[in-house]
C-alpha positions in Angstrom: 35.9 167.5 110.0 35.3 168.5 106.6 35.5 167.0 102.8 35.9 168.6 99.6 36.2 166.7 96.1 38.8 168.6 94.2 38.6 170.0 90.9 41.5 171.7 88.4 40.5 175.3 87.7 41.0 176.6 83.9 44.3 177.9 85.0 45.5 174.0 86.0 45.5 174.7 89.9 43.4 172.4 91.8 40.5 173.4 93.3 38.3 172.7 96.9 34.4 174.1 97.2 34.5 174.3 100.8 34.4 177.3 102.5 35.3 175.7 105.6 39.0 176.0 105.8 39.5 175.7 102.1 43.2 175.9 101.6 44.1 173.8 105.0 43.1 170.4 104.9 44.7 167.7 107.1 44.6 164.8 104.0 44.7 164.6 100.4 43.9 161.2 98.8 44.4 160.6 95.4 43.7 157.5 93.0 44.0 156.9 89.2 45.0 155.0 86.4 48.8 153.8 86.7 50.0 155.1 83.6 48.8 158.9 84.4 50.1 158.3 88.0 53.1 157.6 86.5 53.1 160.7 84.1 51.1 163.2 85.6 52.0 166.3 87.3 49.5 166.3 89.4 49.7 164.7 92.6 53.2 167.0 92.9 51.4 170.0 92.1 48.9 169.4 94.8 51.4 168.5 97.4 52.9 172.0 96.6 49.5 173.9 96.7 48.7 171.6 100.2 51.9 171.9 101.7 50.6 170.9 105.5 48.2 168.5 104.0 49.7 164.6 104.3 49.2 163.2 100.8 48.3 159.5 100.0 46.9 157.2 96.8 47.9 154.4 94.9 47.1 153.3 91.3 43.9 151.8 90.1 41.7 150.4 86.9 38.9 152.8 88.4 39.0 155.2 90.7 35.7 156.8 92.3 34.6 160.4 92.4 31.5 160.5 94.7 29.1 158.6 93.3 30.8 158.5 89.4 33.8 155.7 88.5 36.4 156.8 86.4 38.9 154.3 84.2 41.2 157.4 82.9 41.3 160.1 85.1 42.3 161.1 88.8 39.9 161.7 91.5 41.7 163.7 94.5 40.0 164.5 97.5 40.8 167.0 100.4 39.7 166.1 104.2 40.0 168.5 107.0 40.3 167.2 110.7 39.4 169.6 113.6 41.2 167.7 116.7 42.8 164.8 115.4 46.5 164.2 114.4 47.5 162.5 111.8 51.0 160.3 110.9 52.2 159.1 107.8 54.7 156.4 107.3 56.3 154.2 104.5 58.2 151.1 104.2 59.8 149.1 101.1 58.1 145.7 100.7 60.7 142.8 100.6 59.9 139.5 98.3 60.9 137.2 100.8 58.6 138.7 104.1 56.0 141.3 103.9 55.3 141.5 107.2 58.9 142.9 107.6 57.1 146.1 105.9 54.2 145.3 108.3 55.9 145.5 111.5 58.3 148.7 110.0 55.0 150.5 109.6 53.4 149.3 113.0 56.3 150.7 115.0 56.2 154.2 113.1 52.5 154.8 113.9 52.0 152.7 117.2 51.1 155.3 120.3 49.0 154.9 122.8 46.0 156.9 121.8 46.7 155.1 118.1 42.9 154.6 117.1 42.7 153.7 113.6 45.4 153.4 110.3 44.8 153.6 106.8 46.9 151.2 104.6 47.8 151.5 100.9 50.2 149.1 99.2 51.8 148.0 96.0 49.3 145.5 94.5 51.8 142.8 92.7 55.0 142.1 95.3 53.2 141.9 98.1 51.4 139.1 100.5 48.7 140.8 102.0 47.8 139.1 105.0 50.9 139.1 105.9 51.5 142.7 105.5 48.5 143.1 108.0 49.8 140.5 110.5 52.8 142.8 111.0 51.2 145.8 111.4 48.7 144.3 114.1 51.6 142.4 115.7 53.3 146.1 116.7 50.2 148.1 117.1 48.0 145.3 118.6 44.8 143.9 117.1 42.7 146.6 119.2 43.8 149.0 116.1 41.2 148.6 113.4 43.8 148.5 110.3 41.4 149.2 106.9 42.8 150.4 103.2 43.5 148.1 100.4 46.2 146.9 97.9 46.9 149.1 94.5 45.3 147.9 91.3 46.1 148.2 87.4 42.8 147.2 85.7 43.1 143.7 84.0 46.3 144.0 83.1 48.3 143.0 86.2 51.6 144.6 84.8 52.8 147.5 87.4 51.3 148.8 90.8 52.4 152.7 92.5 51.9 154.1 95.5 51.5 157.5 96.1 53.2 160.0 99.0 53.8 163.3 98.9 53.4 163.4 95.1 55.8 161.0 93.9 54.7 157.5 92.6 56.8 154.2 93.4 56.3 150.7 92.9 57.2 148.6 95.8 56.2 150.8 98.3 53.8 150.5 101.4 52.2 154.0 103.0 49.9 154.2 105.8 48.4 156.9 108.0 47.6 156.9 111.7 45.0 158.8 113.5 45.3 159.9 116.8 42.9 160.7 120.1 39.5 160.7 121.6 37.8 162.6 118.7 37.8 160.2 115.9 34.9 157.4 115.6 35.8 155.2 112.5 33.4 152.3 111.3 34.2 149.7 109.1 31.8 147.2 107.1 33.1 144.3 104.7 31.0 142.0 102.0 30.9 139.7 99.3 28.4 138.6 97.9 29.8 135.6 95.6 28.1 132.4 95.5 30.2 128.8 96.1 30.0 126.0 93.5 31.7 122.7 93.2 33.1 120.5 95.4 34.8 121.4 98.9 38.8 120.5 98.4 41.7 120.7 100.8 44.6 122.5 100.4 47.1 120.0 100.3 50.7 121.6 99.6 51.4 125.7 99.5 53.6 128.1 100.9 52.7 131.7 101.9 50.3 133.4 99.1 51.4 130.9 96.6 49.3 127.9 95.9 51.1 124.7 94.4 48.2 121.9 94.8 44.3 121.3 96.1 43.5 117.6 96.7 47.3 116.6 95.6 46.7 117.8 92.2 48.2 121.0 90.6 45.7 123.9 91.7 46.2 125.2 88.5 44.8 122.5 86.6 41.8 123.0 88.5 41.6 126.7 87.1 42.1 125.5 83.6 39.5 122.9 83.7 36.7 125.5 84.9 37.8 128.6 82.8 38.2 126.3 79.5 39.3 128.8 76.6 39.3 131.9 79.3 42.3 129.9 81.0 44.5 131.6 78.1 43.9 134.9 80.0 44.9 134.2 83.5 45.3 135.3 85.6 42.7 138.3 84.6 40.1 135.1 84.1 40.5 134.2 87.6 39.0 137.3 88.6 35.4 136.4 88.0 36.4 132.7 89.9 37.9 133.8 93.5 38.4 131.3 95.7 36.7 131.0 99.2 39.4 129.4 101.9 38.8 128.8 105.9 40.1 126.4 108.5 37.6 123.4 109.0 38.0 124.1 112.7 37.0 127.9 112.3 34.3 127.9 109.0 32.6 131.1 110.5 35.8 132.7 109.5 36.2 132.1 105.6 38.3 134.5 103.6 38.1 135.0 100.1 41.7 134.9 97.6 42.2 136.8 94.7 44.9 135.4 91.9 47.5 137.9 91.1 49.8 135.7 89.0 50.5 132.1 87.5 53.7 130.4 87.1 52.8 127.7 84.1 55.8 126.3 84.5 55.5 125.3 88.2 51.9 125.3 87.9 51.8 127.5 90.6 49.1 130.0 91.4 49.7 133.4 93.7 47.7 134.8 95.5 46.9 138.2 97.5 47.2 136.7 101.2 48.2 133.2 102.6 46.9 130.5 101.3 47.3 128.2 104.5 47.8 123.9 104.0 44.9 122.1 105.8 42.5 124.8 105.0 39.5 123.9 102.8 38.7 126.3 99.5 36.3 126.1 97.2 35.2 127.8 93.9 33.4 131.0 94.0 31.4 133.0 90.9 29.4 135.9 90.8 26.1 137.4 90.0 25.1 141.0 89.7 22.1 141.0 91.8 24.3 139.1 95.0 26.9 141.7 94.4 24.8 144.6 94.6 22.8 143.1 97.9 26.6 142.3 99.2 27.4 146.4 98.8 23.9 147.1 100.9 25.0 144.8 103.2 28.5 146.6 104.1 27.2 149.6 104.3 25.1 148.2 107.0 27.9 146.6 108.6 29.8 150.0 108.8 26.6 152.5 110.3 26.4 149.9 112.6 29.9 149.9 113.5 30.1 153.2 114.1 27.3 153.7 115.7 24.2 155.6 115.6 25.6 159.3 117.1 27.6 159.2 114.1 25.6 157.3 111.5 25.9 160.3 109.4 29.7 160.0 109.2 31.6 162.8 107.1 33.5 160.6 105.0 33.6 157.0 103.6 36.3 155.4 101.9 35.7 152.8 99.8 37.8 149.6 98.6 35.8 147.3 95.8 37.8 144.4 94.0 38.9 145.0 90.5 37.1 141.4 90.0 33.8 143.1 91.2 34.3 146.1 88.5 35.4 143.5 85.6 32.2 141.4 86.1 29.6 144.3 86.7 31.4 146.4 83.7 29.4 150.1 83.9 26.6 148.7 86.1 29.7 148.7 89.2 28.1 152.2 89.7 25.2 150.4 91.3 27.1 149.3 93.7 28.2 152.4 95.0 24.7 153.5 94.5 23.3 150.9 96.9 26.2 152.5 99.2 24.7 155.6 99.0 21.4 154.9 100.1 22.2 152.9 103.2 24.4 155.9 103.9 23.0 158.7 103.4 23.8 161.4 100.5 25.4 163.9 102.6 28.2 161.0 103.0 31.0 161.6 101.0 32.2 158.6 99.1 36.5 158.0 97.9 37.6 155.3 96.9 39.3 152.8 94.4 39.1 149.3 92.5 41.6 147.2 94.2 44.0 143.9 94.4 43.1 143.4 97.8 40.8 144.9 100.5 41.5 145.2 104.6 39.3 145.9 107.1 38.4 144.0 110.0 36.1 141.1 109.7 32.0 141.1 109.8 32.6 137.9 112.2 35.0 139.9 114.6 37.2 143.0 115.1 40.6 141.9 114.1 41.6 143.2 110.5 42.8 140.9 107.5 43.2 141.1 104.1 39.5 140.6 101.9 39.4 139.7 98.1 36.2 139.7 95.8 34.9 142.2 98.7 33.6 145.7 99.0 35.0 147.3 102.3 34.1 150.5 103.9 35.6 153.2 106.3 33.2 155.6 107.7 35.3 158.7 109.4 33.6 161.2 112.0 34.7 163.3 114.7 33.3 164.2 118.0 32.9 167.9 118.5 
């Protein structure tokens, strides 16, 4: 398995530095700003100059280019896999079910030497969780499901995936890899502290949230954010909400606001949002954040254990929350990555709407929020 960051050479084509099969790699991930997704030639030109390659990405605020961030530019990278297959597949999200596009996926890439799939969707029209309930209901919860939801900055205006070059809103894309060679290792952390009182959800459907304690959840959001309230829902980024079942509290999830209906005084979110659960408020602080980065890239040398600690690729899925709060110190973060893994682990990645990977409390994936995730890649030789 090899990894190469790519670069454009003066003449516009892109470039790899690896003299291991240079010109042949297995994946191509690309992430960047919507807009340029949108506009650029790019991601067509290197599905032309990669033309075996399978090619994957989705839009972001920042993207990550080993160990740098980057707000207006794209960061591609090629990865080349010695003995394992790989499968793409796509599905259109629905507004009424998104496990529909879940379980379209799940029946694309389930096989019985199915080991691990990587998951990118559109940011904005999509419930999350959901989205990963249907894949794990086709491919079983055995299948360590990991990737993330697309982002746009603050702005929370348009999401794209990426395959094969084009760019399309709506969309879900996912990859499946295959056989006995590939270890993958996951890790997950927050790293938000909890403040004010505990409340119960008391009437929601799906992602969206309607009250908490029989009072508009909304309300609740103005009260806290006081003058920031005028920008929701970008405000709510730096004031996620921590949910969990009162029968299962060792298995709290974290929601992310992607819009508000004033109206309705209605709040969605990126995943369920179930009635019964308890949530409460959540805020950050740099130095928590930074220990919570350490912390998953603990989680994910564990996880894949210690023959292949020194795994040849990690992708990484921060929250666009994370990035808005930490501003140009986010790199520190990534940093703190770094040194848990190793420098001779490549880093990819992107700012996100919504993280998956399986949980630190268990094996079966779901959709994170506030959360740094990380999928370490190695093969067996």
């Amino acid at each position: 398995m090899w990894v190469s960051k790519l670069g454009v050479d003066a003449d516009g084509a892109w470039r790899t530095d690896t003299p291991s099969k240079p010109d042949d790699p297995s994946l191509v991930l690309v992430f960047g700003p919507t807009d340029l997704l949108r506009t650029s030639q790019a991601p067509a030109q290197l599905a032309s100059q990669f033309p075996g390659a399978i090619h994957l990405g989705c839009s972001t605020g920042t993207a990550l280019h080993g160990l740098s961030l980057h707000d207006d530019a794209l960061s591609a990278t090629a990865i080349g896999f010695a003995s394992t297959p790989l499968k793409l597949a796509t599905a259109q999200l629905t507004s009424s079910d998104s496990s529909l596009a879940g379980r379209s996926l799940g029946e694309k890439l389930a096989a019985p030497d199915l080991a691990a799939i990587f998951v990118l969707s559109d940011g904005l029209g999509v419930n999350g969780s959901a989205l990963v309930a249907g894949i794990a209901e086709t491919c079983g919860e055995h299948v360590a499901i990991s990737g993330g939801l697309a982002g746009d900055g603050a702005r929370f205006t348009d999401t794209l995936v990426t395959v094969g070059g084009a760019s399309a809103s709506g969309m879900v894309a996912a990859v499946g890899f295959y056989g006995s060679s590939i270890r993958v290792g996951h890790g997950s952390a927050g790293g938000w502290d909890e403040f004010g009182p505990v409340r119960q959800i008391t009437r929601s459907s799906g992602n969206v949230l309607s009250e908490l304690e029989g009072k508009p959840a909304l309300e609740l959001y103005e009260r806290y954010l006081g003058e920031e309230a005028a920008d929701l829902p970008a405000s709510a980024l730096f004031y996620p909400l921590k949910i969990w079942n009162p029968d299962r509290p060792e298995e709290a999830v974290v929601r992310t606001v992607l819009s508000i209906d004033r109206a309705s005084r209605t709040m969605t979110f990126a995943g369920d949002i179930p009635e019964g659960w308890n949530a409460r408020l959540m805020r950050g602080s740099l130095d928590r954040l930074m220990d919570g980065a350490a912390e998953a890239a603990r989680h994910a040398r564990e996880s894949i254990g210690a023959a292949h600690a020194d795994a040849s690729l990690c992708l990484l899925v921060s929250c666009v929350g994370r990035r808005l709060l930490m501003g140009q110190r986010a790199e520190e973060e990534i940093d703190a990555v770094s040194q848990v893994l190793g420098a001779s682990t490549p880093i990819a990645g992107f700012y996100s709407y919504g993280e998956i990977a399986p949980s630190s409390a268990g094996n079966v994936s779901t959709l994170h929020n506030q959360t740094m995730t990380l999928t370490l890649f190695a093969e067996t030789s």
